[in-house]
Structure formats: C-alpha cells, structure tokens
N, C-alpha and C positions, 0 to 999 in steps of 0.2 A: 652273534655272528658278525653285528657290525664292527663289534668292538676289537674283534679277532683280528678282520679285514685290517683296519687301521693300524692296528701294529706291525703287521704283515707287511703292510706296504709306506712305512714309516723304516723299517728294519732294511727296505730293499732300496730306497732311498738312501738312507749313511750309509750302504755297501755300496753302492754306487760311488760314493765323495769320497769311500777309503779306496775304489779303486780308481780312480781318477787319481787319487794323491799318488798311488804306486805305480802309476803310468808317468805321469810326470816327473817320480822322481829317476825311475828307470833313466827317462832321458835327456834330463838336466839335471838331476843333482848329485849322479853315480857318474858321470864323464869328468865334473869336475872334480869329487873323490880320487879320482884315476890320476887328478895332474892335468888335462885338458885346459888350456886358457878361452876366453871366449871366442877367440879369433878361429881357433882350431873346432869348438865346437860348431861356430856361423858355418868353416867351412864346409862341413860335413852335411850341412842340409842342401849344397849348392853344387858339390863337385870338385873332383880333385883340377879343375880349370878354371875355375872362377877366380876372376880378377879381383882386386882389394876392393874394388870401389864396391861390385855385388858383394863382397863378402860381410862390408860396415852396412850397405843395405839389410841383410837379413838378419846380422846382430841388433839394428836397432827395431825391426819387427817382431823379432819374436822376443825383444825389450830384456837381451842378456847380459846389457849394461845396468839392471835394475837387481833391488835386492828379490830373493826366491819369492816369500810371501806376495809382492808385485807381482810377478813371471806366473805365477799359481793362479791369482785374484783374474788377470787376464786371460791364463788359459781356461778358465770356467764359464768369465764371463762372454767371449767370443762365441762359446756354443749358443748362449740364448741370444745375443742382440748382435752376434758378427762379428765383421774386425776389417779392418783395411790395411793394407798394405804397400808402404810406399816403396817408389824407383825411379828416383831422379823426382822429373817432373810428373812421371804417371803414377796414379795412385787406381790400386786394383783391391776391389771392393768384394770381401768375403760374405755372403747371404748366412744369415743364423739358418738352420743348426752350423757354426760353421767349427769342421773338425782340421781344419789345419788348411794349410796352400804350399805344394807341392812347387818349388823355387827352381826345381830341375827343369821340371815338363809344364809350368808355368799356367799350372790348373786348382782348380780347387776343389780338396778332397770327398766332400760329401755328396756330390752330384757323381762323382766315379763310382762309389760305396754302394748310392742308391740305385744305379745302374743295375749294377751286380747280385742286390739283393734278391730278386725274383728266380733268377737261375738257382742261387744256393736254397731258397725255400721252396724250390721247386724239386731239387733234388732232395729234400732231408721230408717234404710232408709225407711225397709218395712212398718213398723206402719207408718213412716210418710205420703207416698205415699197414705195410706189407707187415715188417716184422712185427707188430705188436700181434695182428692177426695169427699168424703162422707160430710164432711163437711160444705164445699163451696157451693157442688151441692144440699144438703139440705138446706142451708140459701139463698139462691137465691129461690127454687121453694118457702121454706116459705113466702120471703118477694114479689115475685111476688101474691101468694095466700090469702095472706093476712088476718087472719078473717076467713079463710076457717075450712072444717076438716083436709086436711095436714099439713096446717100451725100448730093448735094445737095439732098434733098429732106427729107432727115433735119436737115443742118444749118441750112437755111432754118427749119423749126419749130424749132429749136433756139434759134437768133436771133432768132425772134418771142420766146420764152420769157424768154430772157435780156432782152429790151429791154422788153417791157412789166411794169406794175407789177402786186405783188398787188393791190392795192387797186382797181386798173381789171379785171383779169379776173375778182376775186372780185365786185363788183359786175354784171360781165359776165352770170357763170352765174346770179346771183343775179336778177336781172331776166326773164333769158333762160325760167330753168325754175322759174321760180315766179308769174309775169307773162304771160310770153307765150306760152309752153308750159309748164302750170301742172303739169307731174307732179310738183311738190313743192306741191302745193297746200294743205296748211297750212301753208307755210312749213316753214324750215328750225331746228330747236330741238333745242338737246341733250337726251339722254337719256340716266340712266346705264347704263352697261354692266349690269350686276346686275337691271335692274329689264327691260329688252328688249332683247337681243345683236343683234335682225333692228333694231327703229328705231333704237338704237345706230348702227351702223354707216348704213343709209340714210341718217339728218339729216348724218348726218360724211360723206358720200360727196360733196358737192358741194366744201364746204372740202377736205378731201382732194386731189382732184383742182385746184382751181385753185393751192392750195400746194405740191402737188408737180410742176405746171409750168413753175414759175419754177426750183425745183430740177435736176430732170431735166433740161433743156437746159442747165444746167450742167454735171452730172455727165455726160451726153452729149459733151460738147464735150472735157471733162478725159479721157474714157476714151477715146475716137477718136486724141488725139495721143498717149497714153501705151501704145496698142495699135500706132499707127504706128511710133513708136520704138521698141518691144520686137520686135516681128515681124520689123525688119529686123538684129536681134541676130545675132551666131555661133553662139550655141546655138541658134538656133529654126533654122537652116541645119541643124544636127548633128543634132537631132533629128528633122528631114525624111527627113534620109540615112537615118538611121538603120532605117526603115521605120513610124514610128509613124504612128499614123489622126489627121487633118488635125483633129480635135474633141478628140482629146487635145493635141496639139500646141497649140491654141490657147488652151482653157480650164485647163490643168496647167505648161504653161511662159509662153506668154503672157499670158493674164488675170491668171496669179496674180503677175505680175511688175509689172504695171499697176495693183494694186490699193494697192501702197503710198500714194500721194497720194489717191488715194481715200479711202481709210481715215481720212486725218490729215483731210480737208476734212469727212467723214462726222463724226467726234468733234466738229467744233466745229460744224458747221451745228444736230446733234440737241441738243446741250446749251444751244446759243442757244434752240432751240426751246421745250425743255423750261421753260427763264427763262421763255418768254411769248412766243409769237405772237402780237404786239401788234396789226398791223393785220390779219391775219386775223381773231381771236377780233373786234376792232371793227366789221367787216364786216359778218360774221353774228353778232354781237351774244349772243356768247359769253360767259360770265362765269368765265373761266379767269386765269393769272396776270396774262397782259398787261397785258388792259382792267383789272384789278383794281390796278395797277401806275401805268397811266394815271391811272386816278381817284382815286388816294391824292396823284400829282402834283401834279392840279387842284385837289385839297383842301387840298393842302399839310400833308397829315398822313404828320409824317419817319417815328414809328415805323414805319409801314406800306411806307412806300417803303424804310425801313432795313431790315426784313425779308425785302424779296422783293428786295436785291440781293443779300441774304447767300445768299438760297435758288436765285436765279440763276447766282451763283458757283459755289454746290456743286456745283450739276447740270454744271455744264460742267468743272470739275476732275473732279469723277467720268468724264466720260466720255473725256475726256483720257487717262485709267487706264485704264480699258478700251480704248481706243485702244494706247495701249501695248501692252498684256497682248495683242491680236491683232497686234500687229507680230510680237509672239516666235512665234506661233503662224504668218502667211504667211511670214516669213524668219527662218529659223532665225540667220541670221548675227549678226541684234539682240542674240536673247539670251548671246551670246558676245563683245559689243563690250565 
C-alpha cells in the first residue's frame, strides 16, 4: 500500500509541473507565437492607460526581457520563496505561496484566492454530500425495482435533472422562495461558517439543493446501470445460494462493485467544483472562486486569472489522488496491479 501511495502521489506531482508548464505557456509563450512584442504583452497585465514607464516596470518583473526557461525557473520559484516587485523606488513584496500581483488593482493574488476559498468549498461539500446521498440511494432502489413505478418515476426526475440547466433552477428556487414564498426573505447571502454554523448552512441550503440536482440525476442514472450490471454477476448468484441477507448482498458485494465509476466521476465533478462553481456562485451572487475567476476575465487581469487556474488545477489533481487512494481501499485488486 505504501508503495501504491508513492507513486500515486509522485504521478500527481509531474501533473502538477506539466500543468504549470501549460499555464505558463498559455500566457507567455502563445502571445508571443501570435506576434505580441514584449511591450504589448507588459501592456496587457497593466491596462489599456498605463504609461511607458509602468509598462518597462512590469516587463522587467515579470523578467520578459529574459529568455523563457528564466521566465519558467522564476515563475515556479515565486510560489515557494515569493517574489518582489519593483516601482521606482518602492518595492512590493510578494509572501510565498506567491501566485502572481495583480499590477491593475495593485494586490497580490493569493490572499484574494484564499479569501474566496471557503465560499466555494462550502458551496461544493454540501451539495456534494446531498447528491452523493440522493443519488446513489435513488439508483440502487431504481435498479433494485426495476420496471416498477419508482423506477420510472425516479428516472423521469432524473431526466428532468440532467436536462435542465443550473442556471434555470437556481434562478427557479431563487424567485420561488424568496419572492413568492418569501421564507428566505432576506434573501439568500453567505455567511462564514465560524461566525453562524445555523445561517451558514440555511443561506447555502437553497444553492445546495438546486446544484446537487443537476448532479444527483446524474449519479442516479450512473448507479441504476452499474447496479443492473453487477446484480446480474455469478457472484451475486453465489452469494444468494449461499444464504446471505438480501441487504448484505447488495450493499457489500453489489454497491461496492458499482462504486468504481462512481468514485472516478466523483474525483473530478468535486475538484471542478472546488475550481469554482461559476454559474451557481453567479446566481446567488456569491463571491467565491468562480465569480472571482469571471471578473478577473472581464477585467482582463491575467495574474488573477493565472492564479485561480493554477489553484483550479491543484484542487482537481488533488482529488484525483484521493480518488485513487479509495480505489485501493473498494478494490483491493488496484493496489496490486
């Protein structure tokens, strides 16, 4: 198992360095592909108004008078030991982890990033929690029932789920129970967990729910064909013979044989989320990675947007890892391949 681990997390490591290289060259080394001289690319981190003199200030910070392997070696090494930033005579000191300094709004990126995190993991644990539950425990009773009226009644919501958009049912409940059945009647606003666990959870109960519907009917649908297929295994036969109770049978040799794909769609749906539940946070007018992701877009402010792909990445290699590390843990056979 140790030895599992260490590859695992050796593997998630170079994906990280190969994506780091594809982040950077995204934005230094396909502008100048394009024809971009450095002056034009310094411009672009600072504004279509910055004078010459800011503009040779941030060419020679972010060192685009240097050849690329330089430009690379320092943007890596800035995440662990910083970076400083000169302007004139003031020099603006970047703290490790440091993902970049924002030349527009005259801040540095990873204290905004870190802000932001707790809204977006607050909005992706609880919806998850919801659809994994609701989900699973709906494609199990479907594929036990099979042909029934739950089954079809289950996949018909299912359908609904899958085909309608977040953005139409978040604005749905949004209207619905704050407008016209006003029980959220000061609106719906986040709160940190630390400061009220009960309105924490309340403001997030609505996003929650309409993000973990589009989910759920997914996971729904994936667990229903992958409990149809396993139920009609040789072993779940053997196991019957055998005399075991119809609940172990199902939840010990069945479910857990079904959870494989589960698991791998689970690792990247949460880690996408973790990036930024863009049009949810938009919706209810959240100020977590997404919208923060969006608005760095609209502004066209790269550090910002440089940073929360890199923070985007991680979270989902992360959880990829973890994804692994419970494969070895439902099928032993993994960690022996």
């Amino acid at each position: 198992m140790a030895a599992y681990f260490i590859r695992r997390v050796f593997g998630a490591v170079l994906l990280l360095l190969v994506v780091s290289a594809v982040t950077f060259a995204i934005f230094f080394l396909v502008p100048r592909m394009a024809g971009q001289t450095m002056d034009q690319l310094a411009a672009q981190y600072v504004g279509k108004d910055a004078n010459p003199d800011t503009v040779a200030a941030v060419k020679k910070n972010l060192g685009l008078d240097q050849p690329l392997y330089a430009q690379y070696w320092d943007f890596i090494r800035q995440i662990f030991v910083g970076a400083d930033y000169k302007f004139g005579p003031d020099v603006q000191h970047c703290d490790a982890p440091c993902f970049g300094y924002s030349f527009k709004r005259h801040i540095e990126v990873w204290p905004e990033i870190v802000s932001r995190i707790p809204v977006t993991f607050s909005l992706a644990i609880g919806a998850a929690v919801i659809w994994l539950i609701s989900g699973i425990a709906t494609g199990v009773v479907s594929a036990l029932k099979r042909g029934s009226f739950l089954d079809r009644f289950f996949m018909s919501v299912a359908l609904a789920g899958v085909s309608l958009p977040i953005f139409f049912t978040g604005m749905l409940a949004l209207g619905v129970l704050t407008v016209q059945w006003p029980i959220w009647s000061d609106g719906i606003n986040y709160v940190p967990f630390t400061e009220s666990p009960l309105d924490w959870a309340w403001n997030l109960l609505v996003p929650w729910c309409s993000l973990a519907f589009l989910y759920s009917a997914l996971y729904a649908r994936l667990t229903r064909a992958g409990m149809l297929e396993t139920m009609s295994e040789d072993y779940i036969r053997t196991a019957r013979a055998k005399g075991l109770k119809e609940s172990r049978v199902v939840g010990k040799h069945g479910l857990r044989a079904a959870l494989t794909p589960i698991v791998t769609i689970f690792g990247m749906d949460f880690g996408l989320l973790l990036g930024g539940a863009v049009i949810t946070e938009t919706v209810f007018s959240f100020q977590g990675m997404g919208k923060y992701a969006i608005k760095s877009v609209q502004d066209n402010d790269l550090p910002i947007v440089m940073g929360v792909t890199l923070t985007a990445a991680f979270f989902i290699v992360f959880c990829n890892l973890l994804v692994d590390l419970v494969y070895a843990a439902i099928d032993p056979r993994v960690r022996y391949s």
